[in-house]
Structure formats: structure tokens, C-alpha cells
Backbone as numpy.savetxt, mean C-alpha at the origin, in Angstrom:
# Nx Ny Nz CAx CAy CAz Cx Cy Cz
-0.02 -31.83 10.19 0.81 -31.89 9.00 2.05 -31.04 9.23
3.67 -31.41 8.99 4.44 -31.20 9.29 4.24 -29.70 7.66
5.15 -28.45 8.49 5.15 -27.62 7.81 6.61 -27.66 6.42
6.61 -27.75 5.54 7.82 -28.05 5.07 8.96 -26.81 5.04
10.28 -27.44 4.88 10.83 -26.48 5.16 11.16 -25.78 3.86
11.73 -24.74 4.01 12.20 -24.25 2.19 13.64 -24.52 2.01
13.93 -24.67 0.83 15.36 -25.08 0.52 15.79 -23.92 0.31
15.27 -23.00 -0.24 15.64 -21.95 -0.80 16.05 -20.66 0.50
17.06 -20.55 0.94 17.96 -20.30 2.53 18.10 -18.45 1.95
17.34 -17.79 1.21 18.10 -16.30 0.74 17.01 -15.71 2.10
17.62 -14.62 2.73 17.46 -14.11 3.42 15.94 -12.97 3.33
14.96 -13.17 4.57 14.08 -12.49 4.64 13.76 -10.87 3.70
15.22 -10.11 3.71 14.88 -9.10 3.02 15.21 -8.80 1.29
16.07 -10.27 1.06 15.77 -10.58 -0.13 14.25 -11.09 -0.80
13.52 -12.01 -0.14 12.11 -11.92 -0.89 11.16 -10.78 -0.34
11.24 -9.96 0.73 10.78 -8.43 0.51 10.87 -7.56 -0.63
12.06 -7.77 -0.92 12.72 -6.77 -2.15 11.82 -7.11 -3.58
12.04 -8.74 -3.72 11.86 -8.87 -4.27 10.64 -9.12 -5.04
9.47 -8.94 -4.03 8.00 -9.41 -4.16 7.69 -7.78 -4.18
8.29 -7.06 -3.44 7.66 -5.17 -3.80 8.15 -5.12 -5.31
9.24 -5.33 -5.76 9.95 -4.95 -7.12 8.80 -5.77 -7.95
8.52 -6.90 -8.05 7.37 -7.31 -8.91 6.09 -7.45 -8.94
5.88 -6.85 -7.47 4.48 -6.34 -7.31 4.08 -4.68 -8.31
5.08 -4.40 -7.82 5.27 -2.82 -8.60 5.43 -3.14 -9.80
6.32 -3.63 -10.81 6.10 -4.21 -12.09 4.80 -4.29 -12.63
4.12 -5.50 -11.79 3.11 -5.96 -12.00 1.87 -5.15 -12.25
1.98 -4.33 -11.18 0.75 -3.29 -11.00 0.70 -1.93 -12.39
2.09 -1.51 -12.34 2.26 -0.26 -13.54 1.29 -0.58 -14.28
2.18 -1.91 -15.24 0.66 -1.48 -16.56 -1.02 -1.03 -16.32
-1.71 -1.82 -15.37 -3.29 -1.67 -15.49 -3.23 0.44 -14.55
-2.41 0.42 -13.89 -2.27 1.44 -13.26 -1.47 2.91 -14.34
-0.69 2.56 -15.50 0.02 3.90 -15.59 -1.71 3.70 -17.29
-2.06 2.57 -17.46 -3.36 2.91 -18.11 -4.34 3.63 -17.99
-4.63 4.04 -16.51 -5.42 5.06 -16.49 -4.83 6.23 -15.77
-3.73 6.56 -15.89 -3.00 7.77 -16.09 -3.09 7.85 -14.20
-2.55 6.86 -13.64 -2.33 7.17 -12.59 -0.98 6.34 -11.94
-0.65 6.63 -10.69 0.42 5.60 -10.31 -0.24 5.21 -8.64
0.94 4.65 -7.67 0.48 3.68 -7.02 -0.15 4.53 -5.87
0.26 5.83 -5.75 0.12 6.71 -4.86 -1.19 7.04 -4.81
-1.38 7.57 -6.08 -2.76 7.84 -6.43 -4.24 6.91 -6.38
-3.05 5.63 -6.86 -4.54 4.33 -6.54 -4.81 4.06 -5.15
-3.54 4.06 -4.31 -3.67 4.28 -2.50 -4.75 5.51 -2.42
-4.60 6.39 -2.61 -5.71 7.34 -2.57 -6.85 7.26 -2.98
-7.43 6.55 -3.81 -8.40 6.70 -4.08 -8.80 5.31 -3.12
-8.37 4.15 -3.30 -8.95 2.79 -2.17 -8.81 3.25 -0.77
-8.29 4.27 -0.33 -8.92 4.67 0.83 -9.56 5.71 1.06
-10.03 6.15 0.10 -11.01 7.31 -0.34 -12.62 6.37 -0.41
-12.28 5.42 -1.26 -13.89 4.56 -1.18 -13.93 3.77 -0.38
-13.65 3.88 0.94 -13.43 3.62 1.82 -14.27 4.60 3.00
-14.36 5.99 2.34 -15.09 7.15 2.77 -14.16 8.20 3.05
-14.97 9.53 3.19 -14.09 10.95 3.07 -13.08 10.73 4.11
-11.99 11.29 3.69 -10.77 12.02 4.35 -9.91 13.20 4.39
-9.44 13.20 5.48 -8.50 15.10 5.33 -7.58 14.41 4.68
-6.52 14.93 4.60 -5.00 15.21 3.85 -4.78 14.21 5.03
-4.60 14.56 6.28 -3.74 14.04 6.89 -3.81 12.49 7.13
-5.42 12.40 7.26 -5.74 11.16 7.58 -5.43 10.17 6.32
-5.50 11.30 5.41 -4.85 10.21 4.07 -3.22 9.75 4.30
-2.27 10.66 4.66 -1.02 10.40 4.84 -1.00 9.46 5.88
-1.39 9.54 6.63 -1.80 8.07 7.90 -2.05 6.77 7.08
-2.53 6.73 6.08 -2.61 5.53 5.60 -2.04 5.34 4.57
-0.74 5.80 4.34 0.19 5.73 3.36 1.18 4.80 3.59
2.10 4.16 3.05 3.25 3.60 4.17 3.78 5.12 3.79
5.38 4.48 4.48 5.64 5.44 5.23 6.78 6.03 3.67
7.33 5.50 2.69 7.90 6.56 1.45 6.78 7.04 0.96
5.21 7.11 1.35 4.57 7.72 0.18 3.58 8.60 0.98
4.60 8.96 1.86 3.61 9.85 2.94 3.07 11.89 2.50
3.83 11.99 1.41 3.29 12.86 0.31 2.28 12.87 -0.17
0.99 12.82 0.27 -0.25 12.52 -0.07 -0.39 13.76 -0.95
-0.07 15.24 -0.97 -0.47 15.83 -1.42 -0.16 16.14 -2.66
0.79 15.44 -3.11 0.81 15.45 -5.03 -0.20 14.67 -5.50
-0.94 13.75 -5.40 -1.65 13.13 -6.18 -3.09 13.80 -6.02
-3.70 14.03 -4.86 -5.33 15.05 -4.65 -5.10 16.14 -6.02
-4.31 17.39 -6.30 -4.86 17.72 -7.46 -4.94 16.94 -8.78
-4.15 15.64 -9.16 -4.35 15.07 -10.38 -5.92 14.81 -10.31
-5.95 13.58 -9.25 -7.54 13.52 -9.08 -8.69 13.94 -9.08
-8.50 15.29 -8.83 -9.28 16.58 -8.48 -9.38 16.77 -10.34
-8.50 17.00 -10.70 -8.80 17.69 -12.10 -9.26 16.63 -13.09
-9.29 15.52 -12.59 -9.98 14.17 -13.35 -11.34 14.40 -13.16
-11.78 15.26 -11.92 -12.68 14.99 -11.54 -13.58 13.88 -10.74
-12.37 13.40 -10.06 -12.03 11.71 -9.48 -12.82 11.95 -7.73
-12.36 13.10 -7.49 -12.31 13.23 -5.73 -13.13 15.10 -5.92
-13.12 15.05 -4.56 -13.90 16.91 -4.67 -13.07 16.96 -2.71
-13.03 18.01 -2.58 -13.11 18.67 -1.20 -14.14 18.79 -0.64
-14.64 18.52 0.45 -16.11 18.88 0.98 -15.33 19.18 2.63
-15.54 20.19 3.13 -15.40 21.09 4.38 -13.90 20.30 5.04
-13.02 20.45 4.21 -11.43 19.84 4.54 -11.62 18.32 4.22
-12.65 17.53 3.69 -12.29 16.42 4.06 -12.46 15.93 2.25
-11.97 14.80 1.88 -11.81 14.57 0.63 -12.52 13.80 -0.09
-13.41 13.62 -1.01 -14.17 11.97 -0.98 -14.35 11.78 -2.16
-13.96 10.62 -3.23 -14.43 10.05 -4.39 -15.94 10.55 -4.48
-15.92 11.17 -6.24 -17.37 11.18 -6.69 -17.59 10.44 -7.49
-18.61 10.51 -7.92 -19.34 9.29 -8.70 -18.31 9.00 -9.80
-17.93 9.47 -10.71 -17.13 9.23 -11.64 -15.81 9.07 -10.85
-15.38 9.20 -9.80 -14.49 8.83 -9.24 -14.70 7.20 -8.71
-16.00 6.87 -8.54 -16.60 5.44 -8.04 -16.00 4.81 -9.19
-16.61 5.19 -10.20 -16.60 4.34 -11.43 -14.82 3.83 -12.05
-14.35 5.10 -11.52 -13.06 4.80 -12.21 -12.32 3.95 -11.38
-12.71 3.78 -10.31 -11.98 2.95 -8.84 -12.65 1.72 -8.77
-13.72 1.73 -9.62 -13.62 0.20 -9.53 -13.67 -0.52 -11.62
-13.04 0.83 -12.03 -12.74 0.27 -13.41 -11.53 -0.54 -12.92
-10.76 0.44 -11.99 -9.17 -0.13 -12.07 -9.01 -1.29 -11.55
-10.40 -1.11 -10.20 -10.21 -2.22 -9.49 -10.44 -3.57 -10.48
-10.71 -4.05 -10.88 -11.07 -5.06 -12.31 -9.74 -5.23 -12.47
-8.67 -4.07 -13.02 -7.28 -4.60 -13.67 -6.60 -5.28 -12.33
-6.72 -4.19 -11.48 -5.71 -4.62 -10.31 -6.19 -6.02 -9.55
-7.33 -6.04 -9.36 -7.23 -7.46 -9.17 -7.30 -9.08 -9.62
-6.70 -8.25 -11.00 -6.04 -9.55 -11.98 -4.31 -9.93 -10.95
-4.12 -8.83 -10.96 -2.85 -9.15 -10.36 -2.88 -9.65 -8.91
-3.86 -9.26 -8.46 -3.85 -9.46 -6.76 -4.39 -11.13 -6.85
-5.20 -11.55 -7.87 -5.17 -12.99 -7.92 -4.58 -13.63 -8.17
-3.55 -12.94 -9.31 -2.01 -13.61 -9.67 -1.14 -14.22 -8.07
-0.85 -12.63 -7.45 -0.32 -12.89 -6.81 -0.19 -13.99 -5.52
-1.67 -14.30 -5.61 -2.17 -15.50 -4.28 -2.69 -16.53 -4.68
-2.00 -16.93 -6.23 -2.47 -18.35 -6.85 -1.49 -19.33 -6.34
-2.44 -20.27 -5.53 -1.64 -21.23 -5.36 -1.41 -21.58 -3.83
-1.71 -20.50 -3.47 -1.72 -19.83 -1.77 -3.07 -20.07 -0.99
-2.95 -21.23 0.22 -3.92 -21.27 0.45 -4.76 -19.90 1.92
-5.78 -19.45 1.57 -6.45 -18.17 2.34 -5.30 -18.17 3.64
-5.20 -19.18 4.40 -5.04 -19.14 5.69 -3.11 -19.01 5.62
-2.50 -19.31 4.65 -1.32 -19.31 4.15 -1.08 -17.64 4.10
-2.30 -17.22 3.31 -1.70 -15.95 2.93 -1.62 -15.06 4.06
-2.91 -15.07 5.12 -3.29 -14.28 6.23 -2.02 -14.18 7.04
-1.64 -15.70 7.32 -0.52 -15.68 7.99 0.57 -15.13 7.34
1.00 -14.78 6.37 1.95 -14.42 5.90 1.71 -12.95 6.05
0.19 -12.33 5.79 0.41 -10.79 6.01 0.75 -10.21 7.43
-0.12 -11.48 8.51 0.27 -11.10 9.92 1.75 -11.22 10.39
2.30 -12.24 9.48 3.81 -12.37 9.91 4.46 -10.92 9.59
4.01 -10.92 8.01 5.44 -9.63 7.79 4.52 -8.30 8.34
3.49 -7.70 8.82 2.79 -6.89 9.97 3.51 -7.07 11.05
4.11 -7.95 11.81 4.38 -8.26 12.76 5.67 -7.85 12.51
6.13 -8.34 11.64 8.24 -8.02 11.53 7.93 -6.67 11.55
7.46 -5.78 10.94 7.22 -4.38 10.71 7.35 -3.56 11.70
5.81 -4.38 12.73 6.16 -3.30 13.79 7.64 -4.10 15.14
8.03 -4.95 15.08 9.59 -5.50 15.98 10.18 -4.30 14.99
10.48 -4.51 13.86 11.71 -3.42 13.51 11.32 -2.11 13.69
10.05 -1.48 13.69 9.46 -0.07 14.44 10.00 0.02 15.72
9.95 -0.74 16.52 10.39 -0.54 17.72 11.69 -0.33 17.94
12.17 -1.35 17.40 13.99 -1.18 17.38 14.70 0.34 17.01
13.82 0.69 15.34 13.90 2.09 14.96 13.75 2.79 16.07
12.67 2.97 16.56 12.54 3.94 18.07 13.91 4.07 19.27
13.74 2.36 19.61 14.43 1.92 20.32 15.94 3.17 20.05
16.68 3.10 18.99 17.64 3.26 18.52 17.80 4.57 18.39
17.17 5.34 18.07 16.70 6.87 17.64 16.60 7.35 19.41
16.01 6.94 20.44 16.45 6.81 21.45 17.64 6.39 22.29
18.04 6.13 21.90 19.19 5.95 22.16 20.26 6.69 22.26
20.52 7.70 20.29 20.71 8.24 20.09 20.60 9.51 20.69
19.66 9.95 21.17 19.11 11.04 21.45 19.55 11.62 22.84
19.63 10.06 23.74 19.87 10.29 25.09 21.31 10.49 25.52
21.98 9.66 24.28 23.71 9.54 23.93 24.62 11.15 23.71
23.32 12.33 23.16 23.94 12.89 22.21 23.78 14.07 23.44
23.06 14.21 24.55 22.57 14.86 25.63 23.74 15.26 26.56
């Protein structure tokens, strides 16, 4: 089956922009409802996921929300997460509340892939994974460059 083409010609980092801007929209409400934001819900889905340090949490941040450490005390004083010997881990009432949210949030995450068939979407996450790390490299590439230029 021939793939169709799109008519719609706006440039790759226009529907980036524009699918983070209404993903983020999208997400606030079920998210600023339980008194958290996106940082914090990253933290905790890779928290029930199992314990982590600080750092290993910032490892799985992208890369503007690599500040992991403002959101651990909100959580902490929710009583959401605990410290256990440097490493960090959802407690039970932290379970509960991570998968209260999870319920809202994945109203939206079904929103977002209605219509989309599984193998449509995969490919689409491996595609823009893939642009990610070509423009990582280039970044490097370039920053090198720089570096050797400035020598």
C-alpha cells in the first residue's frame, strides 16, 4: 500500500512545536489537579519504575528538565517518595497517587493516538528518536568544532 503523501508541506519543527505546546496544554489540567507539574509526574513514572539516586533521575529527564532536584522535596512532603541509602523510591501512597494520575493522564495519551494505527505510532516515536540523536551529533559535531577552532 502506497504511503500517502501529506499536503500539508509546514516544516518538521513546526509540528514538534506544535504537538509539545498541546501535549503540555493537554496534560496541565489532570496534572496541576493533583498539585503537581510535568517534572514531578516524570519523577514519579520513573520512580515506579523502581528506586533511584538524584542523578539517575536527571538521566532520565530530557534535557530542559534536568533539575530533578526541585520536585523530590514537594514529593517528599506529600509523602509521595522517601530516601532510602541515596536512592529514592515511591511509597505506597506514592503508588496510589501515580496511578490515580495515571487514570487522568492516560485519557490524554489515548487522545493523543486516536486514530493512529500501533505500528504508525512506533514508527513515528523511532523516527523523531532517531532525528534526536542525528541532531545530537551535529550538536557535538559543532561544539567540536568550536573548540578545536578556538585552540
Amino acid at each position: 500500500m502506497a504511503v500517502p503523501v501529506p499536503t500539508d508541506r509546514r516544516p518538521l519543527g513546526y509540528w514538534i512545536e506544535t504537538v509539545a505546546r498541546l501535549l503540555a496544554e493537554n496534560l496541565e489540567p489532570p496534572l496541576t489537579a493533583a498539585g503537581i507539574d510535568r517534572t514531578a509526574w516524570r519523577t514519579m513514572t520513573a520512580l515506579e519504575r523502581g528506586p533511584a539516586t538524584a542523578a539517575e533521575l536527571a538521566a532520565a529527564m530530557p534535557p530542559d528538565e534536568a533539575e530533578i532536584a526541585r520536585p523530590l522535596p514537594l514529593l517528599a512532603d506529600r509523602g509521595w517518595i522517601e530516601a532510602v541509602d541515596e536512592h529514592w523510591r515511591l511509597t505506597s501512597a506514592g503508588r496510589v497517587a501515580h496511578d490515580d494520575i495515571l487514570l487522568a493522564v492516560s485519557e490524554v495519551r489515548r487522545a493523543v493516538t486516536d486514530g493512529i494505527a500501533p505500528s504508525d505510532y512506533a514508527t513515528t516515536l523511532a523516527s523523531l528518536a532517531h532525528i534526536a540523536r542525528n541532531l545530537q551529533t551535529v550538536t557535538q559535531q559543532a561544539q567540536g568544532a568550536e573548540g578545536s577552532s578556538s585552540a
